[in-house]
C-alpha positions as CSV (number, residue, x, y, z in Angstrom):
1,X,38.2,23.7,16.1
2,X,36.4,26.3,14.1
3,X,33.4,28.1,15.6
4,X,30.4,28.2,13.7
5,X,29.0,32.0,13.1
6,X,25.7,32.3,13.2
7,X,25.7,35.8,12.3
8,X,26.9,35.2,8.6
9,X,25.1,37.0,6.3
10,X,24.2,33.6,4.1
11,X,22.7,32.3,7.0
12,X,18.8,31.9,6.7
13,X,17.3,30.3,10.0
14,X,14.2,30.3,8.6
15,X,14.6,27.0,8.6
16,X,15.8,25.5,11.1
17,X,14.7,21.9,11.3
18,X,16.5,21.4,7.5
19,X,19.7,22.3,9.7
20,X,19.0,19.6,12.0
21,X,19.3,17.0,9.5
22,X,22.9,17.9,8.5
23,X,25.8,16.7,9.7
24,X,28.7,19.2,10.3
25,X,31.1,18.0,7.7
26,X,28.2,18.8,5.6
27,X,27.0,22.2,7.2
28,X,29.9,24.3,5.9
29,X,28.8,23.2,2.3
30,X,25.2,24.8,2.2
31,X,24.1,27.7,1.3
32,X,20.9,29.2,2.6
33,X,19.9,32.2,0.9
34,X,17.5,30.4,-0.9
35,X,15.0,27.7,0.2
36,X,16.3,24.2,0.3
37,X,13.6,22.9,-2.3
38,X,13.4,22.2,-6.2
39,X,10.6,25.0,-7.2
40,X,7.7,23.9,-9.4
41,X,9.9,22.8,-12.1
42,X,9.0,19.5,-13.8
43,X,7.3,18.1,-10.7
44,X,4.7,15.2,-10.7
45,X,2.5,13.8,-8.1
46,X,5.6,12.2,-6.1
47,X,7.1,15.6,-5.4
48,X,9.8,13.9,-8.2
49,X,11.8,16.3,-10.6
50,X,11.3,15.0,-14.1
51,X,13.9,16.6,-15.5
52,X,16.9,15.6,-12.4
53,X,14.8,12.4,-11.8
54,X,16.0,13.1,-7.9
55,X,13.1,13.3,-5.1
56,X,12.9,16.6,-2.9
57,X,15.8,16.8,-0.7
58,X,13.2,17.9,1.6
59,X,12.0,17.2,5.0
60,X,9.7,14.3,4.0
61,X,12.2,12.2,2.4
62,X,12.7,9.4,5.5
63,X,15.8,7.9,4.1
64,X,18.0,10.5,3.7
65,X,16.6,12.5,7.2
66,X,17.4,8.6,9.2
67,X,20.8,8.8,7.7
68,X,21.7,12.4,7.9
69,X,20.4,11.9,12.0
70,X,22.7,9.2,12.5
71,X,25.9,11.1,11.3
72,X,25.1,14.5,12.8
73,X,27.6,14.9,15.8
74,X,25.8,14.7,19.4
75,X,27.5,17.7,20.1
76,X,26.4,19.4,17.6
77,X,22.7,18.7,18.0
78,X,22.7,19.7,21.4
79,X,24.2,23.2,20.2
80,X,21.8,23.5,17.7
81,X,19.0,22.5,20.7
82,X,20.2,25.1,22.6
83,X,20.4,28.3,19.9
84,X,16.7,26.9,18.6
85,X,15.1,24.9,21.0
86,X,12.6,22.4,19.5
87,X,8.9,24.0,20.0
88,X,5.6,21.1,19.2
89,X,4.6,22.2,16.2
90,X,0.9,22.7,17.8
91,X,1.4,24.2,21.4
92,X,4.7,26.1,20.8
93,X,6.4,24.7,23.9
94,X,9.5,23.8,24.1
95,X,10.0,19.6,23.7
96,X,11.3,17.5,26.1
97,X,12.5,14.0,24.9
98,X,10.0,11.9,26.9
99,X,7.0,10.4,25.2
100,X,7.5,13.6,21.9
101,X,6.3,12.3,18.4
102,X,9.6,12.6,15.8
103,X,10.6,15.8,18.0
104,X,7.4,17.4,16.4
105,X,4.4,16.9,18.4
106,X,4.5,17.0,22.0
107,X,3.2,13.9,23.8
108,X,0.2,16.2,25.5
109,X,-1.1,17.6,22.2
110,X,-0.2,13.9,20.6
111,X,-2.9,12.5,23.1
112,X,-5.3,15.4,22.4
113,X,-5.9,14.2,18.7
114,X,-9.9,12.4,18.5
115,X,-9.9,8.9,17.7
116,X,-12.5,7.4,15.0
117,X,-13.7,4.5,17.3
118,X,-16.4,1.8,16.3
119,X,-19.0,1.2,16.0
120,X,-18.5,3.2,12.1
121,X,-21.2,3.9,9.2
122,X,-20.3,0.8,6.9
123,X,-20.0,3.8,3.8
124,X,-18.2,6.8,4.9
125,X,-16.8,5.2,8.0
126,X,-17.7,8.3,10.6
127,X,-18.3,6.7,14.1
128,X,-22.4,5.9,14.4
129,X,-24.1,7.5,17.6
130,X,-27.1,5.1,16.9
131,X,-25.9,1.6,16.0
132,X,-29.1,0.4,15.6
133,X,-28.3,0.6,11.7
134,X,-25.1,0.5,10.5
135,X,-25.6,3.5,8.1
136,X,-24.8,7.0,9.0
137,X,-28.1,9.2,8.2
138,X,-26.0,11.2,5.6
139,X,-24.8,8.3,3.5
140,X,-28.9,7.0,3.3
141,X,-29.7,10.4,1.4
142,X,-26.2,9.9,-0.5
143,X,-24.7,7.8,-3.6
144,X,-21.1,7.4,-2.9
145,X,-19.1,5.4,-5.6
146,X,-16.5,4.1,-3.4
147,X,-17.0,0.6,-1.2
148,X,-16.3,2.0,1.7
149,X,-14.4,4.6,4.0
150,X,-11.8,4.4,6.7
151,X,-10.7,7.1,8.7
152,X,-8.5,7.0,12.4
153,X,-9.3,10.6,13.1
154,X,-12.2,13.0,13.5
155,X,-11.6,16.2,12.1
156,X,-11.2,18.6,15.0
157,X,-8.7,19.9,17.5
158,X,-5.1,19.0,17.2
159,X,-5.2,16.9,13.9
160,X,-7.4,19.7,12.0
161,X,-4.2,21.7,13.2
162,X,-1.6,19.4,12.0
163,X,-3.3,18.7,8.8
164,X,-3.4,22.5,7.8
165,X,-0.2,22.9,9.1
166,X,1.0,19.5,6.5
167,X,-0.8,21.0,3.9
168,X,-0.8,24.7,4.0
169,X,2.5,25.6,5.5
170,X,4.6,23.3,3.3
171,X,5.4,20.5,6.4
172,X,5.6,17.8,3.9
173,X,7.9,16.2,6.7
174,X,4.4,15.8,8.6
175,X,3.8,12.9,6.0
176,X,5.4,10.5,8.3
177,X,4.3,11.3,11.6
178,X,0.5,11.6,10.6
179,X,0.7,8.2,8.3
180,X,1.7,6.6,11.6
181,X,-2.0,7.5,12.8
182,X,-3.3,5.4,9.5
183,X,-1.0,2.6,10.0
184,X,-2.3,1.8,13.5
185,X,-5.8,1.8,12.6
186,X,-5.2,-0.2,10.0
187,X,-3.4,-2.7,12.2
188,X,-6.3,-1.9,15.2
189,X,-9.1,-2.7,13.2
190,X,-8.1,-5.3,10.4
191,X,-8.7,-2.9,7.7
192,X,-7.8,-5.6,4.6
193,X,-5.3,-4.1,3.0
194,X,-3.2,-7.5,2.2
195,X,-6.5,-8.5,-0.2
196,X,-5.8,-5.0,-1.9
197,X,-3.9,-4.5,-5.2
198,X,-2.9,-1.1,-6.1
199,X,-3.0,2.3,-3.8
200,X,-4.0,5.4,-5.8
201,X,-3.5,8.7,-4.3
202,X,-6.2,11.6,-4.8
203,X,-4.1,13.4,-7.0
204,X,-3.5,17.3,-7.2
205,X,-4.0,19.7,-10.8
206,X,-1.2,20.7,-12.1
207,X,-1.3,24.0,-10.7
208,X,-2.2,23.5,-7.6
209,X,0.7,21.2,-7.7
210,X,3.0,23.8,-8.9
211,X,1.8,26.6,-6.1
212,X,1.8,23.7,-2.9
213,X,5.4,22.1,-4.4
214,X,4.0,18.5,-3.2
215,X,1.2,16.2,-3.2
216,X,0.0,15.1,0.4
217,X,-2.0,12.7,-0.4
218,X,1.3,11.3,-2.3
219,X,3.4,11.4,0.2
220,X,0.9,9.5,2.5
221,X,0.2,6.8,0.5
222,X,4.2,6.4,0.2
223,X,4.6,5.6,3.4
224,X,1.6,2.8,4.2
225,X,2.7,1.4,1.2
226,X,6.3,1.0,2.2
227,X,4.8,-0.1,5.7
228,X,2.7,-2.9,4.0
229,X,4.4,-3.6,1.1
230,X,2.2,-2.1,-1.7
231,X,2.7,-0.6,-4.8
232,X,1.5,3.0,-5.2
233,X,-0.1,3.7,-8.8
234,X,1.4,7.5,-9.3
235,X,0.0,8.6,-12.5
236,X,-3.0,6.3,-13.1
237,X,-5.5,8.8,-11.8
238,X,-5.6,12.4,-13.6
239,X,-7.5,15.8,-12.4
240,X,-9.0,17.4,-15.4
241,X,-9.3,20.7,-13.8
242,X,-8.3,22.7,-11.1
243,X,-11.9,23.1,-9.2
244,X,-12.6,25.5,-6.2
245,X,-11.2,24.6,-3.0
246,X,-13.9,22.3,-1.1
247,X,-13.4,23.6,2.1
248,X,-15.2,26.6,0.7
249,X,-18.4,25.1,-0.7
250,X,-22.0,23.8,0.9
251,X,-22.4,19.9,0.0
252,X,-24.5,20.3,-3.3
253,X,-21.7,22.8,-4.4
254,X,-18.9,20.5,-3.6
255,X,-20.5,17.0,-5.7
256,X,-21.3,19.9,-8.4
257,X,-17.4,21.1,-8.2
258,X,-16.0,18.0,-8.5
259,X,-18.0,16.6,-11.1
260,X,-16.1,14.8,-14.1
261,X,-12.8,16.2,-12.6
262,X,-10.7,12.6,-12.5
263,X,-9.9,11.0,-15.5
264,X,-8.2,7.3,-15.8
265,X,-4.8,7.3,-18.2
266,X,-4.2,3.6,-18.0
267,X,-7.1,1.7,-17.7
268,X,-5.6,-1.8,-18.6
269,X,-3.5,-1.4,-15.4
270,X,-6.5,-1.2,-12.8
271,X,-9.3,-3.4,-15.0
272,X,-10.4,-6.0,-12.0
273,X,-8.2,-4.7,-9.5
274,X,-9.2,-4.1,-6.2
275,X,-8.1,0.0,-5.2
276,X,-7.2,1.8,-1.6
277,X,-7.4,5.4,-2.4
278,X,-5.9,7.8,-0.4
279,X,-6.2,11.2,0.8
280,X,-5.7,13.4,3.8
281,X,-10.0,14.3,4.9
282,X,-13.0,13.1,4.0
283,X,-16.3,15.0,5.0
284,X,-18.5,15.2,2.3
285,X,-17.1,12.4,0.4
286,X,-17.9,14.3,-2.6
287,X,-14.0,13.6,-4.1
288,X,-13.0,10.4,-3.1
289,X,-16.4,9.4,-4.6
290,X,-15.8,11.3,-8.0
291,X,-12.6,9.7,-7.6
292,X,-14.2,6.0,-7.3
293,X,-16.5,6.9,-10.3
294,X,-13.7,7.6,-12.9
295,X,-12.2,4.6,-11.5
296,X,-14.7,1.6,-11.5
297,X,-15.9,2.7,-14.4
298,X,-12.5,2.6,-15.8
299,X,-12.9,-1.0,-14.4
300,X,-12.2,-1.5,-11.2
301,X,-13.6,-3.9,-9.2
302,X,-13.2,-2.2,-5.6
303,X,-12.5,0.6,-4.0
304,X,-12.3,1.6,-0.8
305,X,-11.1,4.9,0.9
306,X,-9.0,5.9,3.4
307,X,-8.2,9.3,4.8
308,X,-6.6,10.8,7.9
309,X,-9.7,12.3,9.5
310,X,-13.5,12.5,8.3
C-alpha cells in the first residue's frame, strides 16, 4: 500500500475539512494549490455557475458531502483525525464524538447559543419582557412592511460567532448546521409554513456576490425548503445597489440605506402569493422590510420573515 506524503509540495492543508470529504481513490486525483471553489465567474444567488451550470463543489453542497462521507475509508478518516484533529469551530477544542453538531460545533458551545423563547413581539418577533402588549416598544414607533418576523436565536454569544464565521470567513458548509436551528423552531412553535407559497431569499448585489463567492441567505432558504418541501424563488427579488454594510449604520441611517434597493423581476410569479423571506439577522428590520415593500407592492399578499437570530 502506498503511503500518503503529506509533505508534497502540492499539498495545501489550508483546508482541511475539503480533505475530509474525499475518499482515497479520489485523494490522489486532487490538486490543491489552488482553492477548491469556482471564483466569481458567472455566479447567481444559488452559488450556481451559469456558464458550467454545476453548483459549488464546496462544503455546503449536502449531497455530494453525505456521499463522499460514506465512501471515505474508516481507516482513512481516523488518519486524517489524527494529523488534524477536528477543533469546534467556536471554542478551538478538540471534538469528541459525543453529543458534536456535524463534527463542527461542540455540544458545550452548541448549548451556549440563546434561544428566542415566547412570549414574542407579534411584528419583529424579539421575545417581549412585558407581555402586557403584544408589541415590542420599537415596532410601535416603527412601520415595517413585512406581516411578521420569526427568529430561534438572539443575537449574542455563540451564534453571533457562528454567523460571522458563515458569512465572513467563507463556511458556506455552516448553512446546514445553523438551518437546523430554523427548522426546529419552525417545528417548536407552528410557524405556518405549509399555508406558504414561495420562499424568497434576501438576496446579495452583484458585487458583493462576487467578493463573498455565495449567498447565505440562499443557501439557508435551500435547506428549509428541501426540509418542508417548498420551492425557493432564486431570482424573483433583485438589489438595485450595493448599499453600505448595516452593521455599520445607526437605525435612521440603515431605513435611509436601504431605501428603494430591491426591485421585483417577475411580478406575475408572486401576484397573490403568500412569501417566507429569508435571511441570516434581523435587528433593525430595516431590510427585510424594504424587502417586503418591493414585494407587496409587486403584489403579494403576505409576507412574513424569518431569520436566524434578531
Amino acid at each position: 500500500m502506498r503511503l500518503i506524503n503529506f509533505d508534497k509540495p502540492e499539498f495545501n492543508c489550508y483546508d482541511i475539512d475539503m480533505l475530509r470529504k474525499f475518499s482515497y481513490r479520489n485523494f490522489n486525483k486532487l490538486k490543491f494549490r489552488q482553492p477548491f471553489t469556482l471564483r466569481a465567474k458567472g455566479l447567481d444567488q444559488r452559488g450556481i455557475n451559469s456558464e458550467t451550470t454545476q453548483p459549488f463543489l464546496r462544503k455546503g453542497c449536502p449531497k455530494e458531502d453525505s456521499a463522499r462521507a460514506k465512501r471515505m475509508p474508516i481507516w482513512f478518516q481516523a488518519l486524517v483525525d489524527i494529523v488534524y484533529p477536528r477543533t469546534c469551530l467556536v471554542c478551538k477544542k478538540q471534538l469528541k464524538a459525543v453529543g458534536d453538531i456535524n463534527n463542527l460545533v461542540c455540544a458545550e458551545c452548541w448549548g451556549k447559543i440563546k434561544r428566542n423563547t415566547p412570549p414574542f413581539c407579534y411584528r419583529c418577533g424579539r421575545h417581549l419582557e412585558k407581555p402586557a402588549r403584544n408589541i415590542c416598544p420599537d415596532c410601535v414607533r416603527k412601520q415595517l412592511h413585512f406581516d411578521r418576523a420569526f427568529s430561534p436565536c438572539v443575537y449574542e454569544g455563540v451564534i453571533k460567532e457562528l454567523i460571522h464565521a458563515f458569512k465572513y470567513q467563507g463556511k458556506d458548509y455552516l448553512g446546514a448546521v445553523l438551518s437546523r436551528l430554523m427548522v426546529e423552531f419552525i417545528e417548536d412553535y407552528n410557524v405556518p409554513v405549509d399555508l406558504l407559497d414561495l420562499i424568497i431569499p434576501i438576496p446579495l448585489h452583484k458585487t458583493r456576490l462576487r467578493e463573498r463567492e455565495f449567498n447565505q441567505a440562499g443557501i439557508l432558504s435551500n435547506h428549509i425548503a428541501h426540509q418542508f418541501n417548498k420551492k425557493v424563488a432564486h431570482g424573483i427579488l433583485r438589489r438595485l445597489r450595493n448599499t453600505q454594510t448595516q452593521t455599520e449604520l445607526e437605525t435612521e441611517q440603515r431605513l435611509l440605506n436601504v431605501k428603494d434597493s430591491f426591485a421585483v423581476t417577475k411580478s406575475q410569479d408572486i401576484k397573490g402569493k403568500k412569501i417566507l423571506l429569508i435571511d441570516d439577522v434581523l435587528t433593525t428590520g430595516a431590510t427585510s422590510s424594504e424587502a417586503a415593500y418591493a414585494l407587496k407592492n409587486a403584489g403579494a399578499n403576505i409576507v412574513f420573515v424569518l431569520t436566524l437570530a434578531n
